[in-house]
N, C-alpha and C positions, 0 to 999 in steps of 0.2 A: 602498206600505203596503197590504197585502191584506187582514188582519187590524185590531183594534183590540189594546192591550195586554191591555185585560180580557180579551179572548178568548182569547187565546195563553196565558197564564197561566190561567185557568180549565181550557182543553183540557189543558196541564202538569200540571196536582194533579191533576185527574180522574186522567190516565196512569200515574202517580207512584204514584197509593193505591189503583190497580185492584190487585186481589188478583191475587196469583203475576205480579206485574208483574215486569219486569227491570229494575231501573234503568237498566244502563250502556246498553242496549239503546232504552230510552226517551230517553233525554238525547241519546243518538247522533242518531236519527230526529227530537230536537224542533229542535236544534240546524242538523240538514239543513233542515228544513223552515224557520225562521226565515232561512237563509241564501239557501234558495231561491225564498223571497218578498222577497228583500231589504230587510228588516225588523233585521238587526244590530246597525244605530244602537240602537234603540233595544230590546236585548237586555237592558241594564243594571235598566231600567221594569219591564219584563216579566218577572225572575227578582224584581225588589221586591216588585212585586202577587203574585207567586204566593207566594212568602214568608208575606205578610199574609193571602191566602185560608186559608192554611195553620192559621196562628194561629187565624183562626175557627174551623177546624173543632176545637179541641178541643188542637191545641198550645202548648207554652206561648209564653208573651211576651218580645218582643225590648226591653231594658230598655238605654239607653242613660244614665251617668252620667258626666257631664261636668264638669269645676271646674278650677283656674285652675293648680292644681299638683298632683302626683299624690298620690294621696289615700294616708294612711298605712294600716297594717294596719288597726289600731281605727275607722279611720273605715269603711274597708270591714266591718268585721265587723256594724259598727252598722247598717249601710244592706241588710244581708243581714236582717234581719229584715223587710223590706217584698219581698223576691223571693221569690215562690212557685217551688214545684219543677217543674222540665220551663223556667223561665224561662234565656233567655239575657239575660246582661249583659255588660255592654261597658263598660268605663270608657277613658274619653279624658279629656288635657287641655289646653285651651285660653286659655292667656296674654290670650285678650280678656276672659274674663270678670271679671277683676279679682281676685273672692273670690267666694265661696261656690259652692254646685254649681245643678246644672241636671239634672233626671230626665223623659227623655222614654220612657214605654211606647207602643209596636206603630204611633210615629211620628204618633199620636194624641191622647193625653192628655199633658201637660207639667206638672212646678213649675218654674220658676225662682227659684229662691231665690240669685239672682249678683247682684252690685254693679252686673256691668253691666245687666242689669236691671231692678233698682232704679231705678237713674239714668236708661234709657230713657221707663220709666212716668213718671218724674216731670217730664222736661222734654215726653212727647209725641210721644219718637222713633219709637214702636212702634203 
């Protein structure tokens, strides 16, 4: 480990939003260099943070909505009123949460409004 992730991902966006940058050209060289620090493992860290630096600067928000079965059209249309524009959303579902949804933006701020957490708060699990 040569680097830190914050680092790697920092020097990324920097390269990434440099004006008349190359993309493919930069990803090629960030990806050599990550390999040649033998730093790959943890490549996965390192595209997250830079992701997330990215967001600050002014991109929009990675919006994950989660609930227990897949949400119908109208439930989706409803929950598009709280997604501002530029945001990514993501809808998954996961059979543990019993019922209701769960809305995490930029992996930071959460509601949980699920059964299963509900019932976590109440017994202490959490």
């Amino acid at each position: 480990m040569k680097y830190s992730v914050q680092n790697y991902a920092k020097a990324l966006v920097e390269a990434i939003e440099a004006p008349k940058a190359n993309h493919a050209a930069v990803e090629k060289n960030f990806l050599a260099l990550v390999r040649k620090n033998g730093d790959e493992t943890r490549l996965k860290k390192i595209l997250e943070e830079a992701a997330r630096l990215s967001r600050g600067k002014g991109a929009g928000r990675d919006v994950v909505i989660s609930s227990a079965r897949p949400l119908a059209k109208a439930q989706e249309k409803l929950l598009q009123q709280f997604v501002k524009p530029g945001d990514t959303v993501t809808y998954a579902t996961n059979p543990e949460l019993v019922a209701g949804i769960k809305i995490v933006v930029n992996d930071e701020m959460q509601f949980d409004g699920t059964m299963k957490g509900k019932l976590d708060r109440l017994f202490g699990t959490i």
